[in-house]
C-alpha positions as a printed Julia matrix, in Angstrom:
296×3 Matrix{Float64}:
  -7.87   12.17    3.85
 -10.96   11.78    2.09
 -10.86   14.95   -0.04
  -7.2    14.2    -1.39
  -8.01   11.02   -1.97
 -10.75   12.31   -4.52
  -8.23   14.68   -5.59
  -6.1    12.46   -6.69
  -8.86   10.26   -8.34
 -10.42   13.18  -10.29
  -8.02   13.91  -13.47
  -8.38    9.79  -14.5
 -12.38    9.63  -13.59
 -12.79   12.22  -16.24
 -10.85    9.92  -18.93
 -12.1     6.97  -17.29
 -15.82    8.11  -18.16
 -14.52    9.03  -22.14
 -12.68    6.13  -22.66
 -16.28    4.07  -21.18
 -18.24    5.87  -23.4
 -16.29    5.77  -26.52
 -15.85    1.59  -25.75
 -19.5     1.39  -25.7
 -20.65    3.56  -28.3
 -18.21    1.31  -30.77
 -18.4    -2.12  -29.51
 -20.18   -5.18  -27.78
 -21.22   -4.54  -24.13
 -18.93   -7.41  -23.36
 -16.1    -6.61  -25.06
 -16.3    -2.85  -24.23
 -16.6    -4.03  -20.15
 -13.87   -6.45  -21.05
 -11.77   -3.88  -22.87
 -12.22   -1.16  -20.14
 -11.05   -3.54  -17.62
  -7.78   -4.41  -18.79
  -7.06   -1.15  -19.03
  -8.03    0.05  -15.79
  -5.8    -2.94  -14.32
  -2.89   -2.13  -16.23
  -3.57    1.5   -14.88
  -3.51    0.23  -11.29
  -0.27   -1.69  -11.27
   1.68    1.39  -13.6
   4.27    0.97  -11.39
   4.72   -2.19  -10.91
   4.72   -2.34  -14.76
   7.21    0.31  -14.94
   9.53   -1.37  -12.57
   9.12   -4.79  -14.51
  10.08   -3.28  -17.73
  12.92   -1.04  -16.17
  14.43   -4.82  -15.27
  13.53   -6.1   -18.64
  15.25   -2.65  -20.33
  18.23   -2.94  -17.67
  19.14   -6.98  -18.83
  19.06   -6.24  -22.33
  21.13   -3.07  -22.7
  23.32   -2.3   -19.47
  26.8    -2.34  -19.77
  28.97   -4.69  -17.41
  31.8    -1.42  -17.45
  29.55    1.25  -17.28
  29.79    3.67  -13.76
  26.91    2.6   -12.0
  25.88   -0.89  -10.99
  22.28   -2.29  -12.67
  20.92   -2.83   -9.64
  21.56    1.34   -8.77
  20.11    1.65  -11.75
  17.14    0.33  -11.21
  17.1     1.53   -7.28
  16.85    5.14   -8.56
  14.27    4.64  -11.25
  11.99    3.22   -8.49
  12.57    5.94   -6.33
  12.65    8.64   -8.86
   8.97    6.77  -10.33
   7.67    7.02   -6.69
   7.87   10.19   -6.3
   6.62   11.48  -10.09
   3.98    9.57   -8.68
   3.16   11.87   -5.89
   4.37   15.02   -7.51
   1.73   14.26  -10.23
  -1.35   12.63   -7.77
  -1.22    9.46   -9.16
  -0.98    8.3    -5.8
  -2.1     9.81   -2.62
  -0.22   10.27    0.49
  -2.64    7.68    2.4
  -1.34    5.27   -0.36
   2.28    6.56    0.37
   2.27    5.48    3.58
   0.53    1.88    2.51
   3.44    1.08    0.54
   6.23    2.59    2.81
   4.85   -0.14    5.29
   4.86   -2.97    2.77
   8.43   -1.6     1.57
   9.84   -2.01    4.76
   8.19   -5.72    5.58
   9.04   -6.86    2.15
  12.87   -5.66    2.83
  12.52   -7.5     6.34
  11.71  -10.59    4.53
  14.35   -9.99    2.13
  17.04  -10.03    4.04
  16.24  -13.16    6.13
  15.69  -15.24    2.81
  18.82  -14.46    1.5
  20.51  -15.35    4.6
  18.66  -18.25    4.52
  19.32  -19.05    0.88
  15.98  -19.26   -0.23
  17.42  -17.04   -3.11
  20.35  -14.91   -3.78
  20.91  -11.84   -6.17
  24.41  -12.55   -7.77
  25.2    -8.96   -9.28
  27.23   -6.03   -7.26
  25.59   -2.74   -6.32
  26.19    0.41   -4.04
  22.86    0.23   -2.93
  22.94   -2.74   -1.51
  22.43   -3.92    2.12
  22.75   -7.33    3.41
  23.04   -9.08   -0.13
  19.58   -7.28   -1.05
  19.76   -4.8    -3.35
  17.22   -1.83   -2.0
  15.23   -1.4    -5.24
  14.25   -5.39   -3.91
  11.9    -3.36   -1.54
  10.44   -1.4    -4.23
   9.2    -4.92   -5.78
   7.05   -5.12   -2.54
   6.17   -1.74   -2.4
   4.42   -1.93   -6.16
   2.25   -5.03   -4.64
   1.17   -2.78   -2.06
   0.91    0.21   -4.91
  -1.39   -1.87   -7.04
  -3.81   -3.02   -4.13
  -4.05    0.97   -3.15
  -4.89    2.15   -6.52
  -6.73   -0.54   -8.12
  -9.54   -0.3    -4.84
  -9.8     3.86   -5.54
  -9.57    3.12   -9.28
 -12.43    0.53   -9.74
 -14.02    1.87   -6.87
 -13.69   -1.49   -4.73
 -16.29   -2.51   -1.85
 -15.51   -5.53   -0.09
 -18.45   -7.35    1.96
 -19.27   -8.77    3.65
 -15.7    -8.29    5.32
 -14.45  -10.79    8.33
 -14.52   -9.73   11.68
 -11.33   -7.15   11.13
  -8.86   -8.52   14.33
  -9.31  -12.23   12.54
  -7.6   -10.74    9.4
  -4.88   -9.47   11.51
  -3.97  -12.67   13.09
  -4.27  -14.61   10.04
  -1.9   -11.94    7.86
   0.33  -12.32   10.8
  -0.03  -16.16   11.1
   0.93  -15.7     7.12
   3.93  -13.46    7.33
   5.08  -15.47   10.65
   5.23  -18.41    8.33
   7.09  -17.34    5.44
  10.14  -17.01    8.43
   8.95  -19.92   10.52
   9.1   -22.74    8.07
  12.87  -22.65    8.12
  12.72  -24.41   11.85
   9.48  -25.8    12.1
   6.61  -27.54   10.17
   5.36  -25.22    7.23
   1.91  -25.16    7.72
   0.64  -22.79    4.65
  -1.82  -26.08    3.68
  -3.64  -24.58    6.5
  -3.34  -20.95    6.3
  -4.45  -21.58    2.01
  -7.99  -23.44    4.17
  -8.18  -20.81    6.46
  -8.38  -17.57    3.6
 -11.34  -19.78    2.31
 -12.96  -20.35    5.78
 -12.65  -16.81    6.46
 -13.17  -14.75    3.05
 -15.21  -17.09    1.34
 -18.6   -14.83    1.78
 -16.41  -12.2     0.98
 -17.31  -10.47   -2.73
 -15.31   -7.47   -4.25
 -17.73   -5.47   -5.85
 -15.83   -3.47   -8.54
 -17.3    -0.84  -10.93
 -15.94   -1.07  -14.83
 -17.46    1.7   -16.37
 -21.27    2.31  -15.17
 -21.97   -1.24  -14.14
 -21.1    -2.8   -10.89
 -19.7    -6.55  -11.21
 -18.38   -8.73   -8.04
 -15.93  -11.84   -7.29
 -14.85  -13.81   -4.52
 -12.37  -12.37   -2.42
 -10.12  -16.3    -2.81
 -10.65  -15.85   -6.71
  -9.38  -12.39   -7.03
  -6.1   -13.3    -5.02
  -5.71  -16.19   -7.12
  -5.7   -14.61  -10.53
  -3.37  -12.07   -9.08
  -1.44  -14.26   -7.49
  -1.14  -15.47  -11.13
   0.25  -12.65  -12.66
   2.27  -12.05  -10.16
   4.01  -15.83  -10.76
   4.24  -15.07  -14.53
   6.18  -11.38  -13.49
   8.36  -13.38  -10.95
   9.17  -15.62  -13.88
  10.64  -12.17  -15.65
  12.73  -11.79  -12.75
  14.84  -14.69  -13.03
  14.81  -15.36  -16.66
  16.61  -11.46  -16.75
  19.02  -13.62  -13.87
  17.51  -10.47  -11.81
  17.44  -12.68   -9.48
  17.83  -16.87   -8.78
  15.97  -19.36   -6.4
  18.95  -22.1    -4.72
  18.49  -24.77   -6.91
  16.58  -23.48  -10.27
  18.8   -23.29  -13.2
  18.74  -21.14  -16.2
  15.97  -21.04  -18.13
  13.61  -23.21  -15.3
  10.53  -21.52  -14.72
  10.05  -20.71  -10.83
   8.16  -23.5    -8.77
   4.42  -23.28   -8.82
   5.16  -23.41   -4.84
   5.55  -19.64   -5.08
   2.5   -19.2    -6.87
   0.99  -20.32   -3.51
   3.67  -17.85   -1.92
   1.86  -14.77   -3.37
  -1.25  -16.01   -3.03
  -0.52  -15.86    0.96
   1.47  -12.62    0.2
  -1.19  -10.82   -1.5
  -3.33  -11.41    1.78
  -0.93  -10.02    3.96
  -0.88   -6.78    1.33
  -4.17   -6.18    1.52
  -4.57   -6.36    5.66
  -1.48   -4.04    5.64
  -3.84   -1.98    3.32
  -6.87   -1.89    5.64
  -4.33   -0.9     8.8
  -4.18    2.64    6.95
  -7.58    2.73    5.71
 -10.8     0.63    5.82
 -13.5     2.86    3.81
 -14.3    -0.39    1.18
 -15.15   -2.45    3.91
 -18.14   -3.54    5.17
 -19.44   -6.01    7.34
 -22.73   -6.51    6.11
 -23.48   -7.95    2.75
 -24.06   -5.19   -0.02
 -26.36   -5.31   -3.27
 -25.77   -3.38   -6.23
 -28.12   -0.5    -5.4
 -26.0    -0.5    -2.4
 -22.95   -0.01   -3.91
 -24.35    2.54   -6.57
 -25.7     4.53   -3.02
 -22.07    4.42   -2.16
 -20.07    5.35   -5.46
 -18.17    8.36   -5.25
 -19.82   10.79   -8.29
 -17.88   11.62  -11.5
């Protein structure tokens, strides 16, 4: 898989390398790494991006008597962005089958929290299994989208990287959890300790343009945890969907912020299941990583 996997890198590389260039031959070091950065992130999650402004689009201009339902709508962009995104190698097939997996345990977890009435999603839809609309899944599936392309895009190296069977039993310790605590004592105070116990020698060692930067492996699923908060905000102010008890207007408890943070954990091991090349066990220096950077 490691050829397509290149292939699929190759056409942004190219731009990647202009875009570095022309940053740096007009502005600061800083600002030009800084620039370069946020626009190599807000390459990575394109389709999460996508999907969050096909929600935003959807609120503000669908029709409550037009044929098909908003949340078809938005089912069939996802799936009609997923596979532009094949047909044009923005995503390999290795990264296909990433986010089929986290499609399908997202929808699992779906359905169980709406039957639980942890939150509910109050318009009608075809599409629609369970009370979870199936484009629900595809709001999973672009975590799981973001954490594939974002390691091939900033060409990620993470070490020195647990023992690899611990990260399995704490992702499933994690995902147990986010069922469990409806019938017995939630204990994500110690599954929050235990990703610091376990990652916190971890560094991600990312490359912006020709420079090679790193951050601890905690920090980095904070600060995406983050953003993920603010998007999940978007979701309910467009009444995509509702927590029990928030009203209109209330921005979503900071308790979910420590949600995804667990989430994005969970992600990332279902990452490694399909493919563990940016790992290493061993710490890595920069000349390492250079030794190990795919070429332009």
């Amino acid at each position: 898989m490691t050829g397509r996997a290149d292939a699929a890198g190759q056409p942004t590389r190219t731009l990647e390398h202009r875009m570095g260039e022309w940053a740096r031959s007009r502005l600061p070091f800083g600002i030009a790494e800084f620039v370069l950065f946020a626009l190599k992130q807000g390459w990575a999650c394109l389709f999460g991006g996508l999907l969050l402004a096909a929600i935003l689009a959807t609120r503000l201009f669908w029709q409550a008597d037009w044929p098909m339902h908003r949340y078809d709508a938005l089912f069939l962009f996802a799936l009609a962005a997923q596979a532009v995104f094949l047909w044009a190698k923005l995503e390999t097939w290795e990264e296909a089958r990433v986010i089929l997996l986290f499609h399908l345990t997202g929808t699992a977890m779906e359905w169980f929290k709406v039957s639980a009435g942890s939150w509910a999603y109050p318009e009608p839809g075809i599409f629609k299994l369970m009370g979870v609309p199936l484009f629900s899944g595809f709001m999973y599936a672009a975590v799981g989208s973001y954490i594939a392309r974002v390691i091939r895009i900033f060409d990620m190296r993470f070490a020195p990287y647990p023992a690899f069977p611990l990260t399995l039993i704490l992702a499933a310790a994690m995902y147990v959890n986010f069922f469990a605590h409806h019938f017995l004592p939630d204990i994500r105070l110690g599954l929050f300790a235990a990703t610091v116990l376990l990652y916190a020698r971890t560094r991600i060692w990312f490359r912006i343009h020709d420079r090679h930067w790193w951050m601890p492996m905690p920090m980095a699923a904070f600060l995406a945890a983050v953003a993920l908060w603010v998007a999940e905000n978007v979701g309910t102010a467009t009444g995509t969907w509702m927590y029990s008890g928030q009203l209109t207007g209330q921005a979503v408890s900071l308790a979910k912020l420590g949600s995804w943070y667990l989430l994005l954990y969970v992600a990332f091991v279902t990452v490694t299941l399909v493919s563990r090349r940016a790992l290493s066990t061993q710490p890595l220096g920069p000349k390492d990583i250079q030794a190990t950077t795919p070429a332009r």
